[in-house]
N, C-alpha and C positions, 0 to 999 in steps of 0.2 A: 672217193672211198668212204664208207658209210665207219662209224665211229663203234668198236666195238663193245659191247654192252653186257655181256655176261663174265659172270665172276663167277671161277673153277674154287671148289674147294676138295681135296682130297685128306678124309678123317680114316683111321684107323680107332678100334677099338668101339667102335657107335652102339652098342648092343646095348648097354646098359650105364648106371650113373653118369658122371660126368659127360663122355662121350655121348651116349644116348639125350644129353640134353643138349649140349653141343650142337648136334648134327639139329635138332627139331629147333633150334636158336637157326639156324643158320636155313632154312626151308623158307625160305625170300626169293621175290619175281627178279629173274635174272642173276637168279644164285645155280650154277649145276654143282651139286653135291654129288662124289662118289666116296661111297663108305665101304670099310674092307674089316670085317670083323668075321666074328668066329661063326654068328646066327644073323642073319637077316632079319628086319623088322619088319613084317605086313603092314603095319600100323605107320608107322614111317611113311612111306608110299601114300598111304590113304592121304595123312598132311602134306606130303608134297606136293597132292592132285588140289587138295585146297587152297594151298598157298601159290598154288603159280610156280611152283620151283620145278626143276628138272633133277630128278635122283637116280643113283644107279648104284645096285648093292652087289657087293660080292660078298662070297661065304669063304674067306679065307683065315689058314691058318699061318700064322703069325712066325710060326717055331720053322717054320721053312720060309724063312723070310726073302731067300733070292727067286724061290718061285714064285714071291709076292713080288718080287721088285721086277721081276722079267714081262710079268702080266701089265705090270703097270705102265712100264716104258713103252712095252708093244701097244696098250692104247693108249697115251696121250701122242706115242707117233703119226697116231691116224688120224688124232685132233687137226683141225683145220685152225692153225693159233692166231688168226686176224679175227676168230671169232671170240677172242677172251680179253676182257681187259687187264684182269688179274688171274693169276693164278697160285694155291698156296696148299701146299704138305702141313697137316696138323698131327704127331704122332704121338699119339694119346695111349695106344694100347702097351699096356705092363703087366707082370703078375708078380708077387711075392712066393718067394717059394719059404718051406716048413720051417718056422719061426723058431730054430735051436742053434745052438752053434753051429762056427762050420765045422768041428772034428766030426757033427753028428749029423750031417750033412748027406742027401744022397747025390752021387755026381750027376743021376739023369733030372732029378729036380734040379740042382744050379745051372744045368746045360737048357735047362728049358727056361728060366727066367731069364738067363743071358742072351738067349737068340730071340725071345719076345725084348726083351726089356733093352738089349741093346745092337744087337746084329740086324734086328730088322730093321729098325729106326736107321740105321746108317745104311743100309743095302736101299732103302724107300729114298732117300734121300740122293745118294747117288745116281739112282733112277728118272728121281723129279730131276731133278739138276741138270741132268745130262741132258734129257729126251725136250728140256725147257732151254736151253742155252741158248736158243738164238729168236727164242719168241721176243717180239715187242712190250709182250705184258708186265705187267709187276707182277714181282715173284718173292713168295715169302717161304718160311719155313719156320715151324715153331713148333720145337719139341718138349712136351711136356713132362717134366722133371720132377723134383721135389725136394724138400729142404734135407732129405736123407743122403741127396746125393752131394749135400756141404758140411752134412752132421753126423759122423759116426754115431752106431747103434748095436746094440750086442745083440746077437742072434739074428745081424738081420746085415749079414755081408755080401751075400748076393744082389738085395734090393738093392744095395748101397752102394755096391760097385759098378748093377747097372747103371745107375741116374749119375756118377758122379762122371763113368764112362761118356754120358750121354752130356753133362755138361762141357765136356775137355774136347770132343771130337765139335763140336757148336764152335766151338773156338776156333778150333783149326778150319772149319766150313767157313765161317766170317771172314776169316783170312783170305780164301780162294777165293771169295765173290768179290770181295773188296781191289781183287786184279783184273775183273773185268767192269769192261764200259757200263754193261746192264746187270750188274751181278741182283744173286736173291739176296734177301733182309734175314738174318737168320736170327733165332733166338730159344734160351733152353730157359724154361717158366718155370718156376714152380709155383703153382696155385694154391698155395695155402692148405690147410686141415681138413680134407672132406668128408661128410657123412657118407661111406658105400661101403659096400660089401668089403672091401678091404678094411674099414675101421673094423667092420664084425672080426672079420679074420685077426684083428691084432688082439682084439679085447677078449677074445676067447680063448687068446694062446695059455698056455700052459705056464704060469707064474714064473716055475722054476727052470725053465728053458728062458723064458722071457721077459728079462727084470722090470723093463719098460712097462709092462703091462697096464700099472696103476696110472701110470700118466695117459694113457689113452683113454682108460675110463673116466677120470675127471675130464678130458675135455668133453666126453659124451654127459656125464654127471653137470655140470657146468654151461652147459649152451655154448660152446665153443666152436663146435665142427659147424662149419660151412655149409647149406646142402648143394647137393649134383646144379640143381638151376642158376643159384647165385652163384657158384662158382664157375660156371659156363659163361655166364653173362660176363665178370669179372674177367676170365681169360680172353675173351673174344673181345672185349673193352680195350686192355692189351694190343689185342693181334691190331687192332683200327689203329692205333694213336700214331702221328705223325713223325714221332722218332722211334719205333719198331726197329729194332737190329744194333738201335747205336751200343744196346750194353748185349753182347753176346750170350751172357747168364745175366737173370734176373728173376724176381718175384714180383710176383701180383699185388702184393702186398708193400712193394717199397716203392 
């Protein structure tokens, strides 16, 4: 039996910043990439024809994350898994929702950060897990977090409850694999400060909704923020290292 040679990576969020470097980091011979974001990349494609990689993009949305997880199981069931040597869930995609308290709060904006930001990541992950259970492959899982979901912030309860959600359920996931013979590596990251359309989103909010404000803009004032590329490298530096999963929560930066 011939020794299997490709390595599965399943990204969410690949559109743009992080993720969209992410995925063009990971466009390597012997790499199949599928990415599940909101927009498809043409351009994407073009570099996986260059690079030798195998891609496959779906145009999904996030906020119905069990019709994301049902499409997913349905195909990695059909995956032939003597052809993967690894295979690993990276669940990158989140949104912040209106940067005000929560008295001022609207319930379909927190209902939509919580099902991207945390129901899907755990619906995908159930998905992988399951439809993976008896592959031979190494199997990982790393959901990317953020230091909000260990640091209280005012006006910013839904982000925060996402990511802290999403670092507690990592825990209890570590626990379940750590009962089987082959269990996944699991790990909830947080990558450090990055330059994206999310810093714009924080540094534009409205002072008096969002006392934070000034500290965002010195990190941008300051050369602070990280950009989308060094921080992809950095997390995916991470996902490789030979002890991936021993700490269930971590940073990129510790």
């Amino acid at each position: 039996m011939s020794t299997p040679v490709q390595h599965l990576y399943i990204l969410t969020g690949a559109s743009r910043g992080m993720g969209l470097a992410m995925a063009q980091q990971l466009l390597q011979p012997g790499h199949h990439l599928l990415c599940l974001s909101r927009n498809t990349q043409p351009a994407l494609q073009a570099e996986a024809e260059q690079a030798g990689a195998a891609l496959t993009q779906w145009s999904a949305d996030l906020a119905d994350g069990a019709a994301a997880a049902q499409r997913l199981q349905d195909w990695l069931d059909s995956q032939d898994p003597t052809l993967f040597a690894s295979a690993t869930l990276i669940n990158n995609a989140g949104v912040i929702p209106a940067l005000v308290p929560l008295r001022d709060s609207s319930p379909a904006d927190l209902a939509h950060a919580l099902r991207v930001g945390l129901e899907a990541p755990m619906q995908l992950c159930a998905a992988f897990l399951g439809a993976t259970r008896h592959w031979e492959a190494t199997r990982k899982v790393l959901n990317v977090s953020s230091g909000l979901g260990r640091r209280a912030m005012a006006s910013q309860a839904g982000y925060c409850a996402a990511k802290a959600g999403m670092d507690h359920f990592t825990r209890c996931v570590a626990m379940d694999e750590a009962l089987m013979s082959n269990g996944a590596k699991v790990c909830s990251l947080a990558p450090g400060v990055i330059d994206t359309d999310m810093q714009v989103q924080l540094r534009g909010a409205d002072a008096a909704n969002f006392p934070d404000r000034g500290s965002f803009e010195g990190l941008k004032t300051h050369g602070q923020l990280t950009s989308p590329e060094e921080a992809a490298r950095r997390v995916l530096a991470y996902l490789a290292r030979p002890d991936f999963g021993e700490q269930p929560v971590a940073d990129v930066r510790g």
